[in-house]
N, C-alpha and C positions, 0 to 999 in steps of 0.2 A: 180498423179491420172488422170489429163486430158487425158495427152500423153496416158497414160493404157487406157485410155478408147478410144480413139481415134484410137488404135490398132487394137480394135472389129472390125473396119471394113473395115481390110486390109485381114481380113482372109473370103473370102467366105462361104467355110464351116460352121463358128460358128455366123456370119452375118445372112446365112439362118435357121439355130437354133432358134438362139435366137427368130426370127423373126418368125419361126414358133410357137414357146414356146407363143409368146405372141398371137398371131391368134387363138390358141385353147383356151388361157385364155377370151380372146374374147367373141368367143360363149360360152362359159361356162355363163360369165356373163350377156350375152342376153338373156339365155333361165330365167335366176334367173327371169326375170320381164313378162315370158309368163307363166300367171294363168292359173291353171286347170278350162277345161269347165264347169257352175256353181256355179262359189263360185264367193262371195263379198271378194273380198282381202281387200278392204278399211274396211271391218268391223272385217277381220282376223287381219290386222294392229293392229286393235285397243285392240283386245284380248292377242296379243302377245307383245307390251307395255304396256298393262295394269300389268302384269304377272311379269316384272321387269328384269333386267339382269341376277340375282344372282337366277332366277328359271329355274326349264327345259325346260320351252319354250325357256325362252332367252340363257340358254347353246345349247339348239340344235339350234336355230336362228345364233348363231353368227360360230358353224363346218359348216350350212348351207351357209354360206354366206347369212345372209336376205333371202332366198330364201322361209323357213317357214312363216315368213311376209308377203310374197307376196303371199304364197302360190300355186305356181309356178311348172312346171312338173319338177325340180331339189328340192322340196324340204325336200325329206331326204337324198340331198347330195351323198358325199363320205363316209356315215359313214358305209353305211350297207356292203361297200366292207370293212372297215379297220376293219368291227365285223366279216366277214366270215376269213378272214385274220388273225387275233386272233385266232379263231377256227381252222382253220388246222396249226398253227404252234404250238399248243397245240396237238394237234391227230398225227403230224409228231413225237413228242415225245413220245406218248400213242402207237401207234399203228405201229406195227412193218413192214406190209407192205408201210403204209406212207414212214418208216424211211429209207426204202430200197430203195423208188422210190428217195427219198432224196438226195439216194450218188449215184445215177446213172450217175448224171451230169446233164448235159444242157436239156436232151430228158428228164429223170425223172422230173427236175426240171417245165418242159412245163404241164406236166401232172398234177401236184400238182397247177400249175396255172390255170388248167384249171376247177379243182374241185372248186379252190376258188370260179371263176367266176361261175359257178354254184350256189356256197352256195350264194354266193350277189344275185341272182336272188330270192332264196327261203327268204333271210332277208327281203328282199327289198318286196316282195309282202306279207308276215307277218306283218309288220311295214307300208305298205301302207292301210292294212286292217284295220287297229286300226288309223290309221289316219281320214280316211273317216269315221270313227263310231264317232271317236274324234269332227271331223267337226260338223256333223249332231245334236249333241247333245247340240252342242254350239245354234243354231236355237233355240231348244227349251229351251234355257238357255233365249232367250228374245235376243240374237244377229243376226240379218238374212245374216248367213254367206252361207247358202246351198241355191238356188231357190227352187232346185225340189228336194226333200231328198228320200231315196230310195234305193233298191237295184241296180237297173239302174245306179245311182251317186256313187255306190260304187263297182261296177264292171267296172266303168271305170276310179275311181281315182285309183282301183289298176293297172290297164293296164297302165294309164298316168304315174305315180308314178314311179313303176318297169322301164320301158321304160325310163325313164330317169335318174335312179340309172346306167345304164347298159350303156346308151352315156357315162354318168359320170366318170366311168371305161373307159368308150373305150378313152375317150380324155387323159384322166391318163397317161395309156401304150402311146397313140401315142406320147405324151410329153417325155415320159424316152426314148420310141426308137428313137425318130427323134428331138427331141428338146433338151432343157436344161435341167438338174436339174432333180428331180426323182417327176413323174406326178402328183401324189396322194399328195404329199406336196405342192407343189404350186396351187394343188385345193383349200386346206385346206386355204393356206398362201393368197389366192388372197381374198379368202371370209371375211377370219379376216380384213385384211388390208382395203378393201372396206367400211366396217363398223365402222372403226375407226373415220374418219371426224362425224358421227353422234354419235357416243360415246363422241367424247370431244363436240360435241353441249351438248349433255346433259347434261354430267358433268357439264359444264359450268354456265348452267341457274338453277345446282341443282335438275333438275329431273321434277321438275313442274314449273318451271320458276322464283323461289326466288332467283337462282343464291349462287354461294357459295364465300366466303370470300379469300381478295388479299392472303393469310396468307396460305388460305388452300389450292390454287393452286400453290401456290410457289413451299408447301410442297409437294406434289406430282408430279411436276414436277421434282424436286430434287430425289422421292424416281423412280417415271420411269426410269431416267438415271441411276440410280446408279443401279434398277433391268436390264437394258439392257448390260449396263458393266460387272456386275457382270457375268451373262449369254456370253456374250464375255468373260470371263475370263475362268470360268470351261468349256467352250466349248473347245476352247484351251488347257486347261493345261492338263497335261499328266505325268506321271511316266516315269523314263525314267531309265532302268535296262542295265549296263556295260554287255559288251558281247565280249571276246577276242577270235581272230582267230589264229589257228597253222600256221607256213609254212606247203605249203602242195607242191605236184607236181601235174603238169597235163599237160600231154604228155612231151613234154622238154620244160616248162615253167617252173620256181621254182614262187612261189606268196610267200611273205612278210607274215609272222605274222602282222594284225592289229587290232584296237580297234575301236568300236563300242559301239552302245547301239541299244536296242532295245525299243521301248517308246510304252506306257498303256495306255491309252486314260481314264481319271478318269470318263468321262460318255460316254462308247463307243455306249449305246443303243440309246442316244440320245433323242430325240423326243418320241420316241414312247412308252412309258411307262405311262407318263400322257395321250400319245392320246389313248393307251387301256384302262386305268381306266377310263377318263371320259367315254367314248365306253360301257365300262361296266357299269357303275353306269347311266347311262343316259337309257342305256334300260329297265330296270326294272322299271321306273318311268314312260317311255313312253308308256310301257304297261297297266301300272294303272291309269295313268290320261289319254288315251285314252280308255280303257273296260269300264268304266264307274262304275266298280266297289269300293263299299264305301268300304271295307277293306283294297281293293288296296289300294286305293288312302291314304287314314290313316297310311298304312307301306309306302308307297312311299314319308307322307310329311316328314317324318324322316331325307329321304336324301336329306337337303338343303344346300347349300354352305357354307353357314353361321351357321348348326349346327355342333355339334363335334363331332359327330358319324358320318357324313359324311367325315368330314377330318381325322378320325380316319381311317375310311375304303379305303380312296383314298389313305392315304401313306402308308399304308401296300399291295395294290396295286399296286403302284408306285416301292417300293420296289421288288414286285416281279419279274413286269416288267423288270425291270432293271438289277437283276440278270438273268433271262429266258433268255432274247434278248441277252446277252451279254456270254451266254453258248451257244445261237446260232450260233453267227457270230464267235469267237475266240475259238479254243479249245487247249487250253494249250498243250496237248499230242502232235499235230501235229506242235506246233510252236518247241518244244523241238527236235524233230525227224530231223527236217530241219535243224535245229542250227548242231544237233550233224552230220548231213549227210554232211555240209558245213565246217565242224572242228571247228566249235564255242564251245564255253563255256561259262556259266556267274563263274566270280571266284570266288572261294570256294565252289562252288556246282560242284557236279558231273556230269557227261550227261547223259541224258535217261531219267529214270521213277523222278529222284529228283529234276531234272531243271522243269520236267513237274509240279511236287508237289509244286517247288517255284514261279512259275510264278502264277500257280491257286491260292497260298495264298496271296499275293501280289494283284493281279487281284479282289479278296475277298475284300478285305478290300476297296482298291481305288473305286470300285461298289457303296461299300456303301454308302462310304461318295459320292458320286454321286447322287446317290437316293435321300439321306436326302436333298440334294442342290435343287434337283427337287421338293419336297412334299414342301420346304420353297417357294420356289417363286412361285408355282401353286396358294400357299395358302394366298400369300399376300392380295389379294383382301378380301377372304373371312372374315379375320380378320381386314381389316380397315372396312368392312360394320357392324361386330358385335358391336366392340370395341369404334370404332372411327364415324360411325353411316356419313361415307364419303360416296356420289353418286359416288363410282370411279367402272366402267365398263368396263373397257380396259380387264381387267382378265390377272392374270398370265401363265395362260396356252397359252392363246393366244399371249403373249410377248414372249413368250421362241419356240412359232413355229414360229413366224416371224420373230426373230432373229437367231434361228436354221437353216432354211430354207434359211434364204439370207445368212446367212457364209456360205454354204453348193454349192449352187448356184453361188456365186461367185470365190468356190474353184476350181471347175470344171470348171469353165470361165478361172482363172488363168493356170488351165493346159493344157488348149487350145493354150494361149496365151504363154504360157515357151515351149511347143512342136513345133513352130514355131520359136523359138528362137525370141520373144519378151519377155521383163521384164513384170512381172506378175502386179499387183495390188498395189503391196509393194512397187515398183521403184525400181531399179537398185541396191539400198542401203538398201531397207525397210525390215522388217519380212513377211514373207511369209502366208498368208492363209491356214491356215492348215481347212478340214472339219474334219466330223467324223470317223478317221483311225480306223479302226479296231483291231490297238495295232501290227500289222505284215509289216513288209516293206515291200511295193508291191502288198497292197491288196487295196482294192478300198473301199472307204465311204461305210459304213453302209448305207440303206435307210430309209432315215424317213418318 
């Protein structure tokens, strides 16, 4: 592993990557501590501890990276790009001109980028408007979190706000074009990870400083690894479907009949299925405990982590995700067409329309149990705070994108490093880094 890692920086190219990768994580994390003009952060702190991990303050505090806390011109983050993002890959399927601009290639593809980044501007100043209303009303709750409350303090937190939704985005992309790793996850992943040293402080001391029991940190320590393992495992693991080749010719070469497989990725959507449903479920709450409105807020206490109509609605979300994403990125008809264009076969199935039918029902089921893996470890928290009445605040959803993200991260590092003809990560002997394959040989990670 040294040696691998000591390889990083024989290679120039992936030397100034990385090196830029972390430059923008940087700034990112600098602006998280520059407050919006007007507000008492130290009295937001206290409002958004007060509030607890397992509530919407503290789930959109920790996709923020603290940046809510501080109250900060990054502080509604990356989420309002991964909710327009949501929205048009939903509208790419609804909407037929989308769908068209969709297979146009790399030009269509720019254009559909370009609408996203639009729709993040229109979230991000919706969501900045309910913040500042959110703000103001906290003052007259008896917190003096606003100086000067106002229309004035609220046409500029949405200017500050918006404005920094849209750096957020811009460091994103520069990250995926010029850095490492795909931008908008290692946003996600640097905010989590920052937050953790103060999560295990509080676990630690219990939440209000009683501190919790040798017995019951063991225990959680034991079930963390075992949820991070686990997540290394179904990241990893894959279906892996025989695939036999004819002799063929091509020009005066005769090619060998050979055997193959072709492998399924059991959660090819990855990441991104928990990161829509929270996405989802968090904005409808952030609507209502910022409006100010008492019915909102009464259907909004509904959805809390720790009830079961919330976890009822997150894994039937989860689920959807998971199938959606994974009809997005692989379409059975076209892996079949290739196969049969190439003289493949899987045996005892036919080529064409039947290879396509067996791959989708196969690819069905492996989803599933996919899903179900995702809704269990999202939900592990929320069922030790019920049940077990544990301070544990790390969040499963925030385990499974830091561990998603750094296999994904490091898989792309190894392919830097095997393109060079240096041994990857694994050593010369080890298992290889597999990211989120797409289920086709030759197609590149899924992004999460």
């Amino acid at each position: 592993m040294a040696w691998s890692i000591s390889n990083i920086a024989k290679i120039p190219e992936l030397r100034r990557r990385i090196l830029f990768t972390l430059a923008m994580l940087a700034v990112y994390r600098v602006g998280v501590f520059v407050t919006i003009p007007g507000v008492n952060r130290i009295e937001m702190s206290h409002v958004v501890t007060k509030g607890g991990s397992g509530s919407f303050l503290g789930m959109f505090n920790m996709f923020s990276g603290g940046a809510l806390q501080q109250m900060s011109i990054f502080a509604l983050g990356i989420m309002p790009y991964v909710t327009s993002s949501i929205v048009m890959q939903l509208l790419t399927v609804v909407v037929p001109k989308l769908d068209q601009l969709n297979k146009e290639g790399e030009q269509g593809r720019r254009r559909i980028n370009q609408l996203t980044r639009y729709g993040t501007i229109l979230v991000g100043a919706v969501q900045s408007w309910f913040i500042a209303t959110y703000v103001e009303s906290l003052s007259k709750g008896g917190a003096e979190v606003v100086a000067s409350p106002g229309l004035g303090f609220r046409l500029l937190t949405v200017l500050t706000l918006t404005t920094g939704t849209v750096v957020i985005m811009w460091l994103g992309e520069l990250i995926t074009e010029m850095g490492i790793g795909n931008g908008s996850s290692l946003i996600i992943f640097a905010g989590i990870v920052a937050g953790m040293p103060d999560a295990l402080v509080r676990f630690v001391s219990g939440g209000s400083g009683t501190g919790v029991g040798g017995l019951t940190i063991l225990f959680m320590a034991i079930l963390v690894i075992g949820t991070i393992a686990a997540i290394c495992y179904f990241e990893r693991a894959h279906r892996r479907i025989p695939v036999q080749y004819t002799k063929r010719q091509v020009g005066r070469k005769m090619y060998q009949g050979a055997q193959s497989y072709l492998p399924l990725k059991i959660n090819v959507a990855g990441v991104i299925p928990p990161i829509f449903a929270s996405s989802i479920l968090m904005f409808p709450s952030q609507i209502a405990n910022m409006s100010g409105s008492g019915w909102l807020q009464e259907f909004a206490s509904v959805f809390h982590q720790a009830d079961w109509r919330y976890n009822l609605v997150f894994t039937i979300l989860v689920v959807f995700f998971a199938f959606f994403y994974t009809s997005v990125v692989f379409n059975p008809v076209d892996v079949a067409d290739n196969l049969k264009k190439s003289g493949g076969f899987i045996p005892g199935i036919r080529p064409g329309k039947n290879t396509a039918t067996y791959i989708e029902r196969v690819l069905s089921r492996i989803t599933f149990a996919g899903a179900l893996y995702l809704s269990v470890v999202c939900m592990i928290p929320a069922l030790l705070q019920k049940y077990m009445q544990v301070p544990f605040s790390f969040g499963g959803t925030g385990l499974l994108i830091v561990v998603g993200v750094a296999l994904d991260t490091v898989q792309q590092i190894e392919s830097h490093l095997i393109t060079r003809n240096y041994e990857g990560f694994g050593g010369p002997k080890g298992p290889r880094i597999r990211g989120r394959i797409g289920g086709r040989p030759g197609v590149a990670g899924a992004p999460t």
